[in-house]
MMTF fields as JSON, N, C-alpha, C and O atoms, coordinates in Angstrom:
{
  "mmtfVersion": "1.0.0",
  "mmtfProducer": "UNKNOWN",
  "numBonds": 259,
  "numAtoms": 260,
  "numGroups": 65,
  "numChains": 1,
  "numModels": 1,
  "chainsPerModel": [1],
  "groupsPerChain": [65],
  "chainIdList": ["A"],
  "bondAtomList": [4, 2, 8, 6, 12, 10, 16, 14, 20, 18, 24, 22, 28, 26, 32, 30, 36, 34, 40, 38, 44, 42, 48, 46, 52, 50, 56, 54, 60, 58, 64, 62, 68, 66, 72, 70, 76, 74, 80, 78, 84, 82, 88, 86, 92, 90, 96, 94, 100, 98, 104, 102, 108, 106, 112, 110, 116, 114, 120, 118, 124, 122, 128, 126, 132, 130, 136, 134, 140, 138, 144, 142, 148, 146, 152, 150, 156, 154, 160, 158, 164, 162, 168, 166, 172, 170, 176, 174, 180, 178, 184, 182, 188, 186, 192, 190, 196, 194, 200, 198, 204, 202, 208, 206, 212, 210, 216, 214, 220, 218, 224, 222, 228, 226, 232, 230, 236, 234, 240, 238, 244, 242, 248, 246, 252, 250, 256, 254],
  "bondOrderList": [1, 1, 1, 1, 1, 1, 1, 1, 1, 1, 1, 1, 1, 1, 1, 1, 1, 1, 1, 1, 1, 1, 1, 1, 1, 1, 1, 1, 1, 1, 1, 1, 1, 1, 1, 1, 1, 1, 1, 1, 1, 1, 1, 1, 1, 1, 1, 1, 1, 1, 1, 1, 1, 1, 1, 1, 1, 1, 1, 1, 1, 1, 1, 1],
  "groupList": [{"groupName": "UNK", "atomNameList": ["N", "CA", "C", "O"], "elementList": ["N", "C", "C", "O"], "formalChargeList": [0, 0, 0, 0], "bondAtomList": [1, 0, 2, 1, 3, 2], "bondOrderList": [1, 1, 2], "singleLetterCode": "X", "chemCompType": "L-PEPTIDE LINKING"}],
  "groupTypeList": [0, 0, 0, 0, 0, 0, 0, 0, 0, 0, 0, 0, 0, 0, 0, 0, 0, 0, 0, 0, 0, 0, 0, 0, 0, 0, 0, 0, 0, 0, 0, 0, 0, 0, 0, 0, 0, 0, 0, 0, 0, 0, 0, 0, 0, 0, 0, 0, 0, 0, 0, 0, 0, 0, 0, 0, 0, 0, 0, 0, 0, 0, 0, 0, 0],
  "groupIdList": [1, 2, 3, 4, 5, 6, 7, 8, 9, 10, 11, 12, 13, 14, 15, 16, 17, 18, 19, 20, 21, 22, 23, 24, 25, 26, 27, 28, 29, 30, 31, 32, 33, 34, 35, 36, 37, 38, 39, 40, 41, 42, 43, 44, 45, 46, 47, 48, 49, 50, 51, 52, 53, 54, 55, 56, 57, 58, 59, 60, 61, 62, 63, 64, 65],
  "secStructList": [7, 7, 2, 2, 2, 2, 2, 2, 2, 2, 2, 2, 2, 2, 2, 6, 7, 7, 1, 1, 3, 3, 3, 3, 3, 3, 3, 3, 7, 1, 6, 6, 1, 7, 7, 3, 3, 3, 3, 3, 3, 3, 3, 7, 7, 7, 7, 7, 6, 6, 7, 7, 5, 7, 1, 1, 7, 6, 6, 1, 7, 7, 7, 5, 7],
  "xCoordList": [0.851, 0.0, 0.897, 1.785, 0.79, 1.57, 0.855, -0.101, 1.74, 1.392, 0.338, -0.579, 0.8, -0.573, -1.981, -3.048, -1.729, -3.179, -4.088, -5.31, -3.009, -3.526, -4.33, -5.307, -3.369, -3.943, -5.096, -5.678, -5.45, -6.328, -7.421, -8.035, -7.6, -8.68, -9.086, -10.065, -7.941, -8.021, -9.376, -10.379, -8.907, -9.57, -10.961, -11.969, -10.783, -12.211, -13.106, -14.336, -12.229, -13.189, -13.111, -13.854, -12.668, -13.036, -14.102, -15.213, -13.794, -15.644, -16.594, -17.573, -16.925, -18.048, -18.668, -19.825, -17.857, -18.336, -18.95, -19.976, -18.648, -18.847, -18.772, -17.782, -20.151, -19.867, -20.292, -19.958, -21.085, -21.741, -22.151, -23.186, -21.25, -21.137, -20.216, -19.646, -19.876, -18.97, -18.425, -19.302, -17.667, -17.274, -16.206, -15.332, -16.529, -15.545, -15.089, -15.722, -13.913, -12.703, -12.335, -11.821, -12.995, -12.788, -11.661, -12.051, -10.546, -9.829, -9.635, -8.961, -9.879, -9.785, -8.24, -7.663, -7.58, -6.428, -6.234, -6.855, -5.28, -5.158, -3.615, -2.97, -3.116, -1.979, -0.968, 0.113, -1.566, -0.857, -1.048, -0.898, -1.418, -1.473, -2.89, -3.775, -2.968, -4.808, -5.407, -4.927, -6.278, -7.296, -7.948, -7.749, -8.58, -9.467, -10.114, -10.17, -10.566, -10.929, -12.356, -12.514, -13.248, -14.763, -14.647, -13.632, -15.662, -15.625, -17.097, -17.953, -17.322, -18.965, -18.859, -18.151, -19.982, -20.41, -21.574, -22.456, -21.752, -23.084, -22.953, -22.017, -24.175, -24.299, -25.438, -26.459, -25.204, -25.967, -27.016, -26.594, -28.073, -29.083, -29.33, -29.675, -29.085, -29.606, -31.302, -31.572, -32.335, -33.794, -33.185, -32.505, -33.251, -33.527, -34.569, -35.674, -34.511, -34.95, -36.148, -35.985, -37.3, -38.713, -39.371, -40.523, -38.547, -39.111, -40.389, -40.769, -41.091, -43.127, -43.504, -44.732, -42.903, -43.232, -42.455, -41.271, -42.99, -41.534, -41.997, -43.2, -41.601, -41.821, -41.902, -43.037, -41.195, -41.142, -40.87, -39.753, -41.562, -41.734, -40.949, -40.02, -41.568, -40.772, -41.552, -42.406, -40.558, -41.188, -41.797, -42.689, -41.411, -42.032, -43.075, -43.388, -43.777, -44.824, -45.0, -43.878, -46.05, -46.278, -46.921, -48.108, -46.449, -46.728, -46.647, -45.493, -47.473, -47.156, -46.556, -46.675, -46.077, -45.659, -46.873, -46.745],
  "yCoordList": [-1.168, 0.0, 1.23, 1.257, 2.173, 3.136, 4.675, 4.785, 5.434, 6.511, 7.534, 8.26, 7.322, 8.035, 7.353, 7.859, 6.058, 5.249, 5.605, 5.553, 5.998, 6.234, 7.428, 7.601, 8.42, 9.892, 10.289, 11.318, 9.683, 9.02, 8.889, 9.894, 7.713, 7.068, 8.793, 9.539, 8.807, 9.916, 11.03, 11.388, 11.266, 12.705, 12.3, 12.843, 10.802, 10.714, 10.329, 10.337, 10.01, 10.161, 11.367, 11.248, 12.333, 13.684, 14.069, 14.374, 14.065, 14.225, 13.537, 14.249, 12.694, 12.23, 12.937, 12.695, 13.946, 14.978, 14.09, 14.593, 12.839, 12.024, 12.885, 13.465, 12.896, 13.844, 13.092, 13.411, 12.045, 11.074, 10.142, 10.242, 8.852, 7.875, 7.0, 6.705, 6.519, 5.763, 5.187, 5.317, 4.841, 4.252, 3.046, 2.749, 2.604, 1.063, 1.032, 1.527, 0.396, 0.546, -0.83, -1.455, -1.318, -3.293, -3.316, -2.893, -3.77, -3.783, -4.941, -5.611, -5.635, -6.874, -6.748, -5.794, -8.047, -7.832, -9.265, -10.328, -8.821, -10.173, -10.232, -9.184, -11.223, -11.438, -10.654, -10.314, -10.341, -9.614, -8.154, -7.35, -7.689, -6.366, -5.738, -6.441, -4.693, -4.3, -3.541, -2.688, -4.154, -4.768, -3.389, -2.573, -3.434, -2.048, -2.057, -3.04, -0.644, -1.006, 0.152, 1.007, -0.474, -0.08, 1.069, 1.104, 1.944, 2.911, 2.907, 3.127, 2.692, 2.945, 3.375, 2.968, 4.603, 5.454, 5.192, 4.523, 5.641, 5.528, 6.303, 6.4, 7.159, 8.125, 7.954, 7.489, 8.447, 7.88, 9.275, 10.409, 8.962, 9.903, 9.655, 8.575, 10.873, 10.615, 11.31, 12.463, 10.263, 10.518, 11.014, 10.247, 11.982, 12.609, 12.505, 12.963, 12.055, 12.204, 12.765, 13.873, 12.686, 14.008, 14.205, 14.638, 13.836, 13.95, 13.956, 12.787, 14.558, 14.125, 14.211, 14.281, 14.242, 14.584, 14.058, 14.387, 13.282, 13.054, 13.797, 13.61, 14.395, 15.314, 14.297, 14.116, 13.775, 12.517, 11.406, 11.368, 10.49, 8.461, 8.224, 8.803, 6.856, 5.75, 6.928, 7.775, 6.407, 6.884, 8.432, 8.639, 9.211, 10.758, 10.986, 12.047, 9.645, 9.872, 11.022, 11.301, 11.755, 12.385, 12.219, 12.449, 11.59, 11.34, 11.583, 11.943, 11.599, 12.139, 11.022, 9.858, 11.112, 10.339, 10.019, 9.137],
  "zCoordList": [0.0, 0.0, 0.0, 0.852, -0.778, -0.682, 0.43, 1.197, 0.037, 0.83, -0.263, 0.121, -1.707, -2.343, -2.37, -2.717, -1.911, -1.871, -0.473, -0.34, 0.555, 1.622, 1.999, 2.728, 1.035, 0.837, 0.153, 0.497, -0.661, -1.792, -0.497, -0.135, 0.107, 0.525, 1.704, 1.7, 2.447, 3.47, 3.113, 3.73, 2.061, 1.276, 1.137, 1.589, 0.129, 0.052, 1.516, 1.573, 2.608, 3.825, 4.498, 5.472, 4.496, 4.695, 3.823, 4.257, 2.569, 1.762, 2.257, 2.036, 2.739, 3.582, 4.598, 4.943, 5.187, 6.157, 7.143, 7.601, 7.666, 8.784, 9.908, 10.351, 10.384, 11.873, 13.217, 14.358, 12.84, 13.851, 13.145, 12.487, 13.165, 12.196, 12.0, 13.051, 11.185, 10.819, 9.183, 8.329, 8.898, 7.603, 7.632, 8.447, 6.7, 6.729, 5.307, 4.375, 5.207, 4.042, 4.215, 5.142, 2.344, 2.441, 0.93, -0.159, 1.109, 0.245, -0.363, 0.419, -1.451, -2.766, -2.948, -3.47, -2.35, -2.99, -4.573, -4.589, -5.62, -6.279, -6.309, -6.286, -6.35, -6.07, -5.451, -5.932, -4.032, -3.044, -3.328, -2.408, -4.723, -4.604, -4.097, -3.61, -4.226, -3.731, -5.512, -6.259, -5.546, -6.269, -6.62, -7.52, -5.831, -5.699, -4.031, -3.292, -3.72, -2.129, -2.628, -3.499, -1.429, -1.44, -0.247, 0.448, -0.056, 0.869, 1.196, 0.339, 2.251, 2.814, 4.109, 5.031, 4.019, 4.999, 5.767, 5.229, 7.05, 7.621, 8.436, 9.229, 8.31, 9.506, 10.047, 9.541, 11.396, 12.564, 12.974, 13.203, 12.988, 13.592, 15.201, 15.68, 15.945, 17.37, 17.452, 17.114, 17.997, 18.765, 19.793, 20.475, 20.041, 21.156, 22.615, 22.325, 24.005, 24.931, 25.049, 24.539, 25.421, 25.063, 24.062, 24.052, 22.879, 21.937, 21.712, 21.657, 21.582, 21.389, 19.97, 19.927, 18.574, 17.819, 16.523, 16.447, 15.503, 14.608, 13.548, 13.361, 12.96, 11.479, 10.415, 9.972, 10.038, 8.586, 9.251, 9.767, 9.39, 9.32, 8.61, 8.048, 8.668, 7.173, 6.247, 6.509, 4.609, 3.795, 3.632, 2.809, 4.235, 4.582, 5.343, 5.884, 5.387, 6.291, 7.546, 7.968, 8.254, 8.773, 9.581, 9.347, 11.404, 12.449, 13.538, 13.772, 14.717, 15.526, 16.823, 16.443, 17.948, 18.516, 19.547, 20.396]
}
């Protein structure tokens, strides 16, 4: 793995703007070298405590708690 591959991936996980979340980096290697590597994001929503009210459901739906 070099150091431009690393810089490479870096950047593109700073573009994700991950602020509460996470991402995982799965790398394919073929004959020892790396292949290509996948990048997936997930960000995490916090419900809040009290809450009495959700604005959009599944699907956009419009409910109340």
């Amino acid at each position: 793995m070099t150091e431009e591959l690393l810089i490479q991936l870096m950047n593109q996980i700073n573009d994700e703007h991950i602020v509460h979340g996470s991402c995982e980096v799965k790398f394919t290697f073929h004959d020892g070298r790396i292949e290509f590597y996948e990048l997936t994001s997930h960000k995490r929503v916090n419900i809040g405590k009290g809450c009495t009210t959700v604005k959009d459901g599944i699907n956009g739906a419009r409910k109340s708690a």
